[in-house]
C-alpha positions as CSV (number, residue, x, y, z in Angstrom):
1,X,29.2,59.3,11.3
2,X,31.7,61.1,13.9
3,X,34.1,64.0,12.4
4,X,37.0,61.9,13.1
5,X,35.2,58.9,10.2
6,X,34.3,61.8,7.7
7,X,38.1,63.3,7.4
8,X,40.1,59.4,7.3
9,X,37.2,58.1,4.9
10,X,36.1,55.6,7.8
11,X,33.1,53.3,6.9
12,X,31.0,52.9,10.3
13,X,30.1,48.9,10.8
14,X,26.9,48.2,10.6
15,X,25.5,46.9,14.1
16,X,22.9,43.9,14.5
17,X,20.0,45.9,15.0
18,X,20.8,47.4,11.5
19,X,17.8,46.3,9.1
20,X,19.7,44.6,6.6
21,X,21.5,42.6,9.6
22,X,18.1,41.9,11.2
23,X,17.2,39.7,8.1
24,X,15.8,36.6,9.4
25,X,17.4,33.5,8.8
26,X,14.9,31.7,7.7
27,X,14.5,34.1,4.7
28,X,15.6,33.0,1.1
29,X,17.8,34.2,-1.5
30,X,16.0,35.1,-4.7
31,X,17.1,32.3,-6.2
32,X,15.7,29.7,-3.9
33,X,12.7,31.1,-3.9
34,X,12.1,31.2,-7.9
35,X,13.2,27.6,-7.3
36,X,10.1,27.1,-4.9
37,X,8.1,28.7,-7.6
38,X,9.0,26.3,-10.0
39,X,8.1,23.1,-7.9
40,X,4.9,24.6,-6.9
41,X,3.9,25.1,-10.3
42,X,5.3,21.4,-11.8
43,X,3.1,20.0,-9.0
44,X,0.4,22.1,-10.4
45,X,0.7,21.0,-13.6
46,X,1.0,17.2,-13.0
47,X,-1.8,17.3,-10.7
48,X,-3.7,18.7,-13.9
49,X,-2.5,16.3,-15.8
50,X,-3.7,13.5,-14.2
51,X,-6.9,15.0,-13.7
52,X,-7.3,15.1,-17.3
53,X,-6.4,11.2,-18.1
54,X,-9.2,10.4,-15.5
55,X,-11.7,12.1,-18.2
56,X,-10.7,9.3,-20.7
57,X,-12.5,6.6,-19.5
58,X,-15.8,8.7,-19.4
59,X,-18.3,8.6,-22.5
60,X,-19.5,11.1,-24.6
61,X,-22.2,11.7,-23.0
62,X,-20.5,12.2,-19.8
63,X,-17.9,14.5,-21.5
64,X,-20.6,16.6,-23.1
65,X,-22.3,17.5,-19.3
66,X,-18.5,19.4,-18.7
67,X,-19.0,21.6,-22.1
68,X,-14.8,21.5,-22.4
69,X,-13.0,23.4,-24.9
70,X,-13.1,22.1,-28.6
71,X,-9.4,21.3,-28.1
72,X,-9.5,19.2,-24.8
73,X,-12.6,17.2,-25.8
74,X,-11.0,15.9,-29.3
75,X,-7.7,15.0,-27.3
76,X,-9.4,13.0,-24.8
77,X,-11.8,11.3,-27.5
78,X,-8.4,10.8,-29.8
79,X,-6.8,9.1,-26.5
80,X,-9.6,6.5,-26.0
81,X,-8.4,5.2,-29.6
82,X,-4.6,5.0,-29.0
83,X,-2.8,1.6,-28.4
84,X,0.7,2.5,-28.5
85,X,2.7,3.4,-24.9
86,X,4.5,5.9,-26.5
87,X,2.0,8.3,-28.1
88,X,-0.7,7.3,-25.2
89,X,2.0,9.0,-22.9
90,X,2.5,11.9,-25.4
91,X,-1.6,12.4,-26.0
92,X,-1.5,12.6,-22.2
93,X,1.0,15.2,-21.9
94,X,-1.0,17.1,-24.5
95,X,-4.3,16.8,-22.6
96,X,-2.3,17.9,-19.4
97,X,-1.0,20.8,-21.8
98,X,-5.2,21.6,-22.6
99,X,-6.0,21.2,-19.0
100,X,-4.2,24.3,-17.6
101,X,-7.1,26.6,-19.2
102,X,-9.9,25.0,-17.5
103,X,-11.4,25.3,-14.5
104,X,-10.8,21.7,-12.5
105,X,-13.8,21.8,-10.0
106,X,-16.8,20.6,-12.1
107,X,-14.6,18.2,-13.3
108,X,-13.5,17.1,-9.8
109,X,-17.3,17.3,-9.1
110,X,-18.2,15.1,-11.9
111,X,-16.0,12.6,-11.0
112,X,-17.1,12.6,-7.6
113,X,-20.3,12.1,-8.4
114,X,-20.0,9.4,-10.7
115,X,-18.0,7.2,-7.9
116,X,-21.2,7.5,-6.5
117,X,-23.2,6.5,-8.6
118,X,-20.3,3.5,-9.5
119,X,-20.9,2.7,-5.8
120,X,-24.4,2.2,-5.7
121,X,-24.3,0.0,-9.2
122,X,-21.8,-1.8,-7.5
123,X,-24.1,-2.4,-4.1
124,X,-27.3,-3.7,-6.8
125,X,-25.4,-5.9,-8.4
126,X,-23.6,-8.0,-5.2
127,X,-27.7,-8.2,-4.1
128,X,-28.6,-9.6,-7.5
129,X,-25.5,-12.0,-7.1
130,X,-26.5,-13.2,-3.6
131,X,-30.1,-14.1,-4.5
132,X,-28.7,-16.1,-7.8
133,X,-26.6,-17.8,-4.5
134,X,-29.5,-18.1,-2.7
135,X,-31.3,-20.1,-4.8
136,X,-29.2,-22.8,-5.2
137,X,-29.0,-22.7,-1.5
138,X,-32.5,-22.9,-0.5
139,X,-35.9,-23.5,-2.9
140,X,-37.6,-21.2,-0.1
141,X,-35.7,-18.2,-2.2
142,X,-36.9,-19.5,-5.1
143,X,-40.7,-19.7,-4.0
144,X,-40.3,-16.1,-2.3
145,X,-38.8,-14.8,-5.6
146,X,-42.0,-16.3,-7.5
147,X,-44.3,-14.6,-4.6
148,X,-42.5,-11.5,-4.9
149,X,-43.0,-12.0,-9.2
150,X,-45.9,-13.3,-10.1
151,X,-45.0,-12.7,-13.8
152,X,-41.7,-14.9,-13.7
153,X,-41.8,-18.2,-16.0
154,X,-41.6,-20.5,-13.0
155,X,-40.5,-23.9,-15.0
156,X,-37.5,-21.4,-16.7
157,X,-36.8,-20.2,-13.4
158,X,-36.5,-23.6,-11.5
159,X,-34.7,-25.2,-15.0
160,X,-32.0,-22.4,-15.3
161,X,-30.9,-23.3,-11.1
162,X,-31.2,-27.1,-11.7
163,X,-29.0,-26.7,-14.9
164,X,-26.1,-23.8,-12.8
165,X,-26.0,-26.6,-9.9
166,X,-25.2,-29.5,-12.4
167,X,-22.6,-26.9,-14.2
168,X,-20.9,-26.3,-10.8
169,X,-21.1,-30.2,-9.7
170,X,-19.2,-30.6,-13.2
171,X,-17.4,-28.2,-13.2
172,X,-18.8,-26.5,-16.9
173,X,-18.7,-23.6,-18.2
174,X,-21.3,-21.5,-16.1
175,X,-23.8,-20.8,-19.0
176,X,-27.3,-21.1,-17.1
177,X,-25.4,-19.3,-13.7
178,X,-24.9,-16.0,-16.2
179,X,-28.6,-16.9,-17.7
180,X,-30.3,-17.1,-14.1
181,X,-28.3,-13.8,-13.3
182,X,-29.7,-12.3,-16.1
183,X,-33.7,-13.5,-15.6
184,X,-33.2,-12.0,-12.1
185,X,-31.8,-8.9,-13.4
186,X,-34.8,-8.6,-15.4
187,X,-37.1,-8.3,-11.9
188,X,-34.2,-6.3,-10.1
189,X,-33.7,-3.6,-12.0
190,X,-31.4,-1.1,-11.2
191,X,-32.4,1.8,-9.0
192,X,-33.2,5.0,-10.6
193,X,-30.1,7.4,-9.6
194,X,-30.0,11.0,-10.0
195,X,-27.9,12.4,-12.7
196,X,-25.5,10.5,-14.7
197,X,-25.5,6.7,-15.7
198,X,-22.8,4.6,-15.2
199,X,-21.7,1.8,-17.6
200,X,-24.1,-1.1,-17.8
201,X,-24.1,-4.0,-20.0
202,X,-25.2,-7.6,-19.3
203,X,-21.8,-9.2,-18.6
204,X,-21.7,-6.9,-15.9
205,X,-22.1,-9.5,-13.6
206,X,-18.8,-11.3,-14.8
């Protein structure tokens, strides 16, 4: 400040290369950046919460390999019993609400894992399905099946395709097609997998 600013009370300008005129203009006020904040953390939470409704379908046994909190593992176990729209959206609010205290990667990891596994039950039974196709198709399948399983009730075996080609010619219900799937099944089993089981029951092929 010169002598002639200090006696008349003059105020200097402040020139561009002050600091506080340097300010980028890409910075943002306080306010926009609490905003930022905010969004981030919605995101996080919703991202939670939807993490935490894919742990509804899973079964108990599945659930117990995650050791949740007490909390979290009754609210997803409560979910699997509720009908309503209304309190199923609610129940999974709640669960998103639980979810913010846990750590998310085992759980990502589980789930990961168990689309795995979902693949490769998927993969053994399309093979099972296309040698109940074969058969009908060709009686060579049929004799290399027998070859293949000596311990198979030949008669059943040739009965159950002769009955699921009249079905389809008539167009019945397909009553000894689900049987010969299941007499097949019986040969085929599934793969042993590592880890966790997926669902299985015998209507899977329907």
């Amino acid at each position: 400040m010169t002598e002639k600013e200090a006696v008349f009370g003059i105020i200097p300008v402040l020139q561009a290369s002050s600091p506080i005129m340097a300010r980028p203009k890409h910075d943002l006020p306080d306010d926009d950046i609490e905003y930022v904040s905010k969004t981030e953390m919605k995101s996080e939470m919703t991202a939670l919460q939807k993490l935490g409704e894919k742990l509804i379908p899973l079964d108990k046994k599945q659930l117990a390999t995650l050791k949740l909190p007490e909390r979290l593992y009754d609210a997803i176990i409560a979910a699997k019993k509720i009908t309503a729209n209304g309190a199923t959206a609610r129940q999974k609010q709640f669960i998103g609400k639980l979810m913010r205290d846990v750590d998310p990667e085992p759980i990502n990891e589980l789930l990961a894992k168990l689309a795995g596994l979902s693949d490769k039950h998927s993969a053994w039974l399309h093979r099972l399905e296309r040698l109940r196709e074969s058969m009908l198709a060709d009686p060579k399948v049929i004799e290399n099946f027998v070859t293949e399983h000596p311990t198979v009730e030949i008669q059943q075996l040739r009965q159950l395709v002769r009955n699921a080609l009249k079905e389809r010619e008539q167009q019945k219900p397909a009553k000894a097609f689900r049987e010969l799937f299941k007499l097949i099944k019986q040969y085929i089993p599934e793969p042993a997998l590592p880890g966790l089981e997926v669902s299985n029951t015998e209507e899977d092929e329907e």
